[in-house]
N, C-alpha and C positions, 0 to 999 in steps of 0.2 A: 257497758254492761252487756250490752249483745252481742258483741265480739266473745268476751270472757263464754257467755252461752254456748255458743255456737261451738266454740273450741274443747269444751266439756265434751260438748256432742258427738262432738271429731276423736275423742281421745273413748268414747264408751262406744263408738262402730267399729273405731280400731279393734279397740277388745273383743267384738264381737268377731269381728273375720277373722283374727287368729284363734277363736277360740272355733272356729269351724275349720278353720286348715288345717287344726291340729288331727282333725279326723284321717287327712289327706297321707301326712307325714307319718314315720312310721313312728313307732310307741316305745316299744323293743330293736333293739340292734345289737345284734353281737357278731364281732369282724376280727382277726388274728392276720397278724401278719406274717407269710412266709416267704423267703425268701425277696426281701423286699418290694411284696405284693401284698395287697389286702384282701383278703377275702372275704365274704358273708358269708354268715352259714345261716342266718336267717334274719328276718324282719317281720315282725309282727305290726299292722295298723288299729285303728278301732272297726275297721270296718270288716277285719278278719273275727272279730269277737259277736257280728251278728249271726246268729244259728237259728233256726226254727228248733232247735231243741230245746234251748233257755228261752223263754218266752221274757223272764224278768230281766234278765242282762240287754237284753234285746230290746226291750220298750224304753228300759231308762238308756240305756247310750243315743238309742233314735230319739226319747226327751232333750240330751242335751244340746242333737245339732236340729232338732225343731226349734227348740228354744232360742237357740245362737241366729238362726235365721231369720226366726220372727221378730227376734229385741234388730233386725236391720231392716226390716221393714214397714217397722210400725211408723216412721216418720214419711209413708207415704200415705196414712189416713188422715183423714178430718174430722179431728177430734181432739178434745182439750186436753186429753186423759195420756197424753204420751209419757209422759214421766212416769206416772203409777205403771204401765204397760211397761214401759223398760224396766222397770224394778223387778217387777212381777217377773217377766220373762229372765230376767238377773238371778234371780232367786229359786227360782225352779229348776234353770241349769246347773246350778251349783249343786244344790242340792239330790239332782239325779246322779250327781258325778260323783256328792259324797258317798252314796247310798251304793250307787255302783262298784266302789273302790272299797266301801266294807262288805259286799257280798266275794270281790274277788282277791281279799287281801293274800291268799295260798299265791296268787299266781304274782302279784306285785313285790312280796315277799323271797319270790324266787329267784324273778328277774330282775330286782332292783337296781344290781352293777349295772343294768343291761339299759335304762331306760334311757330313751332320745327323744330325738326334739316332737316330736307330735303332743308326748306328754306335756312338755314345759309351755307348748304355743297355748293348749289351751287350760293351765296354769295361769300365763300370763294373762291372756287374754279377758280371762277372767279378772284378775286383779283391775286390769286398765277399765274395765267394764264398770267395776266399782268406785271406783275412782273418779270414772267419768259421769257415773248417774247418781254419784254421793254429793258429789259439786254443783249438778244443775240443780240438784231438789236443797242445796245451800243458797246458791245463787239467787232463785226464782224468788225465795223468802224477801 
């Protein structure tokens, strides 16, 4: 049973670091090829969406890779409460990211042909997160 544990754990930090690389990678990409070259004509990341002008776009995207950071660090305190803390930080990422993607649906709406992988890592990431903090708070019972 501690192995099974253990390996939940491994599969909800996975989540976690892709769901922070996704910040890395870009969001949007749109590339044409001419004359059998590729070109970009631009790349959009999340880290292009931080502005001091939107204050709220700005706190929840910084909620989500706070969030992504701290659900990988919490298994360096001493404390019994690490499950509730992954959760908790599980559920606040998500949630800043739902909230973020209905304040900017104009712009995901536009570029939607357009999205690449930073979007889907932290997609996934998220899922594997849930997955992995669904089964320890199964397991532990």
């Amino acid at each position: 049973m501690k192995f099974k544990n253990n390996y939940f754990s491994f599969f909800y930090e996975l989540g976690m670091i892709l769901s922070c690389c996704g910040f890395v990678f870009p969001v949007f990409k749109n590339s044409m090829t001419l004359l059998d070259k590729t070109v970009v004509f631009y790349s959009i990341r999340f880290f292009d969406f931080l502005t001091k002008d939107d204050l709220l776009r700005t706190s929840l995207l910084l909620l989500v890779l706070i969030c992504s950071i701290a659900g990988l660090t919490v298994n360096l305190l001493k404390t019994s409460e690490k499950t509730i803390l992954k959760f908790a930080f599980i559920i606040v990422s998500i949630l800043s990211g739902i909230i973020f993607y209905l304040i900017t649906t104009d712009i995901f709406r536009q570029y939607r042909e357009h999205f690449y992988m930073g979007l889907y890592c932290i997609i996934a990431g998220w899922i594997f997160s849930i997955i992995g903090i669904l089964n320890i708070m199964v397991t532990k019972k």
